[in-house]
N, C-alpha and C positions, 0 to 999 in steps of 0.2 A: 163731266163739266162742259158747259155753253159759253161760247161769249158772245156777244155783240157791242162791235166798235162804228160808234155813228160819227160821221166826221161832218164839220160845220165850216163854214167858211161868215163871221163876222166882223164886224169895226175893228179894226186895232184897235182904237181906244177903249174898246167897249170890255176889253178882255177880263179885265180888275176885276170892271162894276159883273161881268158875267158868275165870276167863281163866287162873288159873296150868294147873288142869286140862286145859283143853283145849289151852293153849299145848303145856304138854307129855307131853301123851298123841295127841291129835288132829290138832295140826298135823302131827307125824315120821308120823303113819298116811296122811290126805287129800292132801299134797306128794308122795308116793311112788306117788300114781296115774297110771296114763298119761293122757299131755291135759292134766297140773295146769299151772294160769296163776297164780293167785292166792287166797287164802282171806284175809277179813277177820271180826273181830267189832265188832257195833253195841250199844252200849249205851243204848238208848233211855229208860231212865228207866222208873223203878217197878216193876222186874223184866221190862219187855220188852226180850227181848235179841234181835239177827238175824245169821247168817249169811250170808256171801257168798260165793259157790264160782264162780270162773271157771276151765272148761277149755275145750280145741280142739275139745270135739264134743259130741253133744248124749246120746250113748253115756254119756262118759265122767262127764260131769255128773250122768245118772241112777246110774250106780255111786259118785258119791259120796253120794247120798244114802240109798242101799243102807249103804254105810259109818257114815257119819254115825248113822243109826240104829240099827245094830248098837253102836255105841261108844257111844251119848248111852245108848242102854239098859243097856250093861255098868257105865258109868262114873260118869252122872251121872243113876240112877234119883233121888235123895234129893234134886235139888233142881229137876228140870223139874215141874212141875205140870199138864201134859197134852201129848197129840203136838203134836209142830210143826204151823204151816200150812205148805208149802211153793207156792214160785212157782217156778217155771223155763220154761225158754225162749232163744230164739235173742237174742245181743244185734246188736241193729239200730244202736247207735248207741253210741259211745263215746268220749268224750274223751281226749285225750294226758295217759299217766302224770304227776301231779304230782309235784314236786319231793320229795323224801325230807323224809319228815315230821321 
């Protein structure tokens, strides 16, 4: 398993109108990748927001941030404030799925 966690730095106020955004434009695009395991959003306060992208291969993970950026650029030019950092890499250690939130 891959992940790639893209970290954002936007408007505070922007935060809301972001998650509906990308709930439903980005989610139906990154889940329809081959390898998709899971996609979360962090909302870290004061406009840093992060990404989490878990797929089966370390392929699959680089093409979603191929996506990811083709889409943050179309969609949500007016409220990122500079490119992502991205992290990515093999995950070496992971805990058993928690109970449904």
């Amino acid at each position: 398993m891959h992940a790639s966690i893209r970290k954002y730095q936007i408007d505070t106020e922007s935060v809301a109108a972001l998650k509906v955004r990308v709930e439903d434009g980005f989610v139906p695009l990154i889940s329809k990748l081959p390898g998709f395991v899971s996609y979360m959003v962090v909302d870290a306060g004061d406009g840093a927001v992060a990404s989490i992208s878990i797929f089966e291969s370390e392929e699959a993970a680089e093409q979603s941030n191929a996506a990811a950026a083709q889409w943050v650029k179309e969609s949500l030019a007016d409220v990122i404030k500079r490119p992502p950092e991205i992290t990515a890499g093999e995950i070496v250690l992971a805990a058993p799925t928690p109970p449904a939130w």
